[in-house]
C-alpha positions as CSV (number, residue, x, y, z in Angstrom):
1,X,5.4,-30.3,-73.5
2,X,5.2,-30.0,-70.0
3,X,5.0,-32.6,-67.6
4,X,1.7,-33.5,-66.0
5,X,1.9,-32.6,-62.5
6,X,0.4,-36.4,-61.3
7,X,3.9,-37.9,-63.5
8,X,5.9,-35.1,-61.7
9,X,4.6,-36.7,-58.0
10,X,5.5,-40.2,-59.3
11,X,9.0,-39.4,-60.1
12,X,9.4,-38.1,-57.0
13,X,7.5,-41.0,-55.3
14,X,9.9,-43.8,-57.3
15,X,13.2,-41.5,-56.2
16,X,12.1,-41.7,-52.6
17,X,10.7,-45.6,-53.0
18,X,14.7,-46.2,-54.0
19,X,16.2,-44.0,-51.3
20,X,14.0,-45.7,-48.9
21,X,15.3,-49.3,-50.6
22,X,18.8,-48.5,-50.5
23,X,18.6,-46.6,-47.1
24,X,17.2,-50.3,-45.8
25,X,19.6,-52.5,-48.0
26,X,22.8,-50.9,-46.5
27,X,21.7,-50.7,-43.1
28,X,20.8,-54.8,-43.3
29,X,24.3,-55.1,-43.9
30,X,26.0,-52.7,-41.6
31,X,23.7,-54.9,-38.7
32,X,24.8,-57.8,-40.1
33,X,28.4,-57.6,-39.8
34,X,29.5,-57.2,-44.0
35,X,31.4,-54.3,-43.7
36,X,34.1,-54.6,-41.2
37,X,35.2,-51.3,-38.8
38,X,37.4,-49.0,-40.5
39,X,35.9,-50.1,-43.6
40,X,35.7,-47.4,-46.7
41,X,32.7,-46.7,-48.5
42,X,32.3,-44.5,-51.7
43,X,29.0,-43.1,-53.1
44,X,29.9,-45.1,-56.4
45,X,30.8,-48.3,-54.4
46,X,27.0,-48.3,-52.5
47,X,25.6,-47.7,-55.8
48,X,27.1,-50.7,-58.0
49,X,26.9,-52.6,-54.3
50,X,23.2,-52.2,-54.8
51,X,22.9,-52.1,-58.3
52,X,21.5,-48.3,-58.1
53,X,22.2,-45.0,-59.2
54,X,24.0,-42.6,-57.1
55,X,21.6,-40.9,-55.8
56,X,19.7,-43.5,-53.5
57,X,23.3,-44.0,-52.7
58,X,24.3,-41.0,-51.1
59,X,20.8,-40.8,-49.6
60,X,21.2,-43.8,-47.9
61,X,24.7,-43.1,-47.2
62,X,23.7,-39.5,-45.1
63,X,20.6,-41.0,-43.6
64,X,22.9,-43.8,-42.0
65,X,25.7,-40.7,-41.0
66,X,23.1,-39.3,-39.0
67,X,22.3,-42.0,-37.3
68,X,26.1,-42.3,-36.3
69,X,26.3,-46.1,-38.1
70,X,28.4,-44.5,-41.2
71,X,31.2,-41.6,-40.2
72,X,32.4,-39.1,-43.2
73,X,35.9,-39.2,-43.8
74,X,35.9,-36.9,-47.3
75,X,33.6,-34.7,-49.2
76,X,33.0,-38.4,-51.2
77,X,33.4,-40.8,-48.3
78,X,32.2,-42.5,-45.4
79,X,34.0,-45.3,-42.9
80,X,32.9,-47.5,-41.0
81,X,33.0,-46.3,-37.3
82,X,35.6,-48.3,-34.7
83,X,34.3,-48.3,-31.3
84,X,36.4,-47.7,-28.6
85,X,36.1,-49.4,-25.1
86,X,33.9,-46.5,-23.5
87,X,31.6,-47.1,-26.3
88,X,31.4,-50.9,-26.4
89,X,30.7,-50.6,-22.5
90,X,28.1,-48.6,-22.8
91,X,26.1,-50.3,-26.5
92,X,27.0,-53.5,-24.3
93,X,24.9,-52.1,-20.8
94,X,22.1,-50.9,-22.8
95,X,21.9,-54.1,-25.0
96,X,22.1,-56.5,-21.4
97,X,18.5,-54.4,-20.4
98,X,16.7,-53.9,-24.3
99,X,17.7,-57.7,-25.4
100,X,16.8,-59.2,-22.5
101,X,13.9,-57.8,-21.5
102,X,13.0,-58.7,-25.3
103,X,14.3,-62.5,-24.8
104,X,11.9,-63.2,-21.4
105,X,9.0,-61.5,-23.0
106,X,9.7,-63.7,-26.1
107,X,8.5,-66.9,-23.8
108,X,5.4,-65.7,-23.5
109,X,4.7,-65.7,-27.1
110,X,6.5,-68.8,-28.2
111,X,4.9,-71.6,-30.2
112,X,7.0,-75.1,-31.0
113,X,7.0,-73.7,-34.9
114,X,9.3,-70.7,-33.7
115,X,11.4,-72.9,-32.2
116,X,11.9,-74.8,-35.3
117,X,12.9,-72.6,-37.1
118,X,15.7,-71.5,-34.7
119,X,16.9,-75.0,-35.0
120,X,17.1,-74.8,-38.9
121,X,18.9,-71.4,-38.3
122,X,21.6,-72.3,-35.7
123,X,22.2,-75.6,-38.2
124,X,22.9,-72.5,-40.7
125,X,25.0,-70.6,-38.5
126,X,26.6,-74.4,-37.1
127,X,27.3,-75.2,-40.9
128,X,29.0,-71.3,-41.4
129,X,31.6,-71.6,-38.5
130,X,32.5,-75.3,-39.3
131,X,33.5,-74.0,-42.9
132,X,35.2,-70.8,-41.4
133,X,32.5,-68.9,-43.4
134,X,32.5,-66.2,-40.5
135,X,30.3,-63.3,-42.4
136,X,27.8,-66.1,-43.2
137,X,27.9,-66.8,-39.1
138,X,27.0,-63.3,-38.9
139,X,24.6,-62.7,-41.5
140,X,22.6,-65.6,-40.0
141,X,23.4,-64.3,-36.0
142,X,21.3,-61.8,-36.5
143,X,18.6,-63.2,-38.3
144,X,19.1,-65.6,-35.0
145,X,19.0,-63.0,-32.7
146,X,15.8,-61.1,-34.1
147,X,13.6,-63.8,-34.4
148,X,13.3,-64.4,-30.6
149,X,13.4,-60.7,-30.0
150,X,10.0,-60.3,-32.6
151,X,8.7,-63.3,-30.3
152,X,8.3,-60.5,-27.5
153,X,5.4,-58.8,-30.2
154,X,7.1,-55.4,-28.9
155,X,8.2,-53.8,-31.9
156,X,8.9,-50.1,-30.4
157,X,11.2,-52.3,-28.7
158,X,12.9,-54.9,-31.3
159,X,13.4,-50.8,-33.0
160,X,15.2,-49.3,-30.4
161,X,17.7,-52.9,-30.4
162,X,18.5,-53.0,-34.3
163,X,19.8,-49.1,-33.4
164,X,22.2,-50.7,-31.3
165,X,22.7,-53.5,-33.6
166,X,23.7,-51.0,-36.1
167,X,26.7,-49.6,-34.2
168,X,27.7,-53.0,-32.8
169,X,27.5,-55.2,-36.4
170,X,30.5,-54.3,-38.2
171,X,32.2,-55.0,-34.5
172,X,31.8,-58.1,-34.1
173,X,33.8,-59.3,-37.3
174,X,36.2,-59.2,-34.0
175,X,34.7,-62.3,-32.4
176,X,35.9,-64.5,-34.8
177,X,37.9,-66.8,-35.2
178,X,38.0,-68.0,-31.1
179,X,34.0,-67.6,-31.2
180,X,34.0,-70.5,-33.9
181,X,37.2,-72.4,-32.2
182,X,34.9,-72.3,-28.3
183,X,31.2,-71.9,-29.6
184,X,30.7,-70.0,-26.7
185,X,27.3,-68.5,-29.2
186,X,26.1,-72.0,-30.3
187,X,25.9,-73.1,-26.2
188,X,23.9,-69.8,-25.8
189,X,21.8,-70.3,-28.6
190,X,21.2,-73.9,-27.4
191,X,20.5,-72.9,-24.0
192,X,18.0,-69.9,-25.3
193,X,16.5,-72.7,-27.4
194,X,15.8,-75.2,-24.5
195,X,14.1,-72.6,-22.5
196,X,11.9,-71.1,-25.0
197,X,10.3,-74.8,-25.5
198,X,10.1,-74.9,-21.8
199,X,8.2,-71.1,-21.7
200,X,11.0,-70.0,-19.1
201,X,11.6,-66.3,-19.8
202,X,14.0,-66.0,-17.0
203,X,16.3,-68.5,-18.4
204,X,15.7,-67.5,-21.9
205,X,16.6,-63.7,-21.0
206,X,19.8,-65.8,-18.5
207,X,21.1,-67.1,-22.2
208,X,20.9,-64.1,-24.4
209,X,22.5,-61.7,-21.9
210,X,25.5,-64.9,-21.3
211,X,25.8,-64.6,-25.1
212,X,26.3,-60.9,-24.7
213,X,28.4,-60.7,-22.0
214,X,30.6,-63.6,-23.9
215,X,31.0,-61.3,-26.8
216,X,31.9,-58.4,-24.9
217,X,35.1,-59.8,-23.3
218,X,36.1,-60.6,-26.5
219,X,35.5,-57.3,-28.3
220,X,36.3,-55.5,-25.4
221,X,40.1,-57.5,-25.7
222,X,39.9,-56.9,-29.3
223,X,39.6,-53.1,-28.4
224,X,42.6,-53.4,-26.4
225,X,44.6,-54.9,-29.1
226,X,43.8,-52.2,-31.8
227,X,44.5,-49.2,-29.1
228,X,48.4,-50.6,-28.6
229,X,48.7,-51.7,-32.2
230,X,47.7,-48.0,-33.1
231,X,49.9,-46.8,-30.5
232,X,53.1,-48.5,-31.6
């Protein structure tokens, strides 16, 4: 018996519903720092990672390829891309404008609810880097980082900074562990806190590009080290 051409669309719908799912599950944790740079990926890892079939898989897996966040390294698998220096530089320039033009627009929109609950989730982040739990830091970073940027109610924007989040996110495994040891982030998140409840968009948008600019010397070092430890 053939199949009715309205359970033939449904199929097709479900397959795409689960692409679509997988496609948004792995790119959550390629922004979030849980795959490290260099890291390998096979079709059947992403699929019993997200408890799916291949196929969503590798549809997820070429979706993020084109987008430059996944490289192919075999007919069957993808890395992890390592920035280089040039790279970093320039994520880090367009990041300083996009995040904080996102950050002072943020103050305009701020109520004392929002900044409650970036209390509660730099006491998550606080709790992560006293246990040396760095990918839970990260995981919660972001969440962090987006919630003020959403503040701005720009959302063509907030887009155009989780691209960049996608290339940066497996990079900044590399702030770790001296970002924990200095809490150079947790001073920037504090000071980005203080001047939300205050409505002061200059100094909110001052915090979130210090945080930046802190990470980049540290990546930008962390560059340095893996060019002359590949070079030996």
């Amino acid at each position: 018996m053939a199949v009715p051409v309205s359970e033939l669309a449904n199929i097709d719908r479900a397959a795409e519903n689960l692409g679509d799912a997988a496609y948004r599950q792995m790119k959550e944790r390629i922004i979030r720092g849980v795959y490290r740079p260099g890291h390998k990926l096979t079709v059947r890892a992403v699929a019993q990672d997200l408890d799916v079939s291949t196929t969503p898989a590798r549809d997820a897996i070429n979706r993020l390829a084109s987008e430059a966040a996944l490289v192919y390294a075999g007919p069957k698998t993808v890395v992890v891309p390592v920035l280089d220096a040039k790279a970093l530089q320039e994520i880090t320039l367009i990041r300083l404008a996009l995040e904080g033009l996102a950050a002072q627009q943020a103050a305009e929109h701020v109520v004392p609810q929002d900044v409650q609950a970036l209390r509660s989730l730099q006491k998550q982040i606080n709790s992560a880097l006293d246990a040396e739990r760095y990918a839970d830091a990260l995981w919660h970073n972001k969440e962090f980082h987006f919630a003020i940027f959403r503040l701005a109610k720009l959302p063509h924007l907030v887009s155009m900074i989780e691209t960049l989040w996608l290339r940066i996110g497996p990079s900044l495994h590399d702030l770790y562990p001296e970002f924990a040891k200095e809490r150079f982030g947790v001073h920037n998140h504090e000071v980005a806190m203080e001047a939300l409840e205050e409505r002061d968009g200059a100094a909110v948008r001052a915090a979130m590009e210090n945080d930046i600019r802190d990470g980049y010397r540290r990546l930008r070092r962390a560059c340095r080290e893996r060019a002359i430890g590949s070079a030996q």
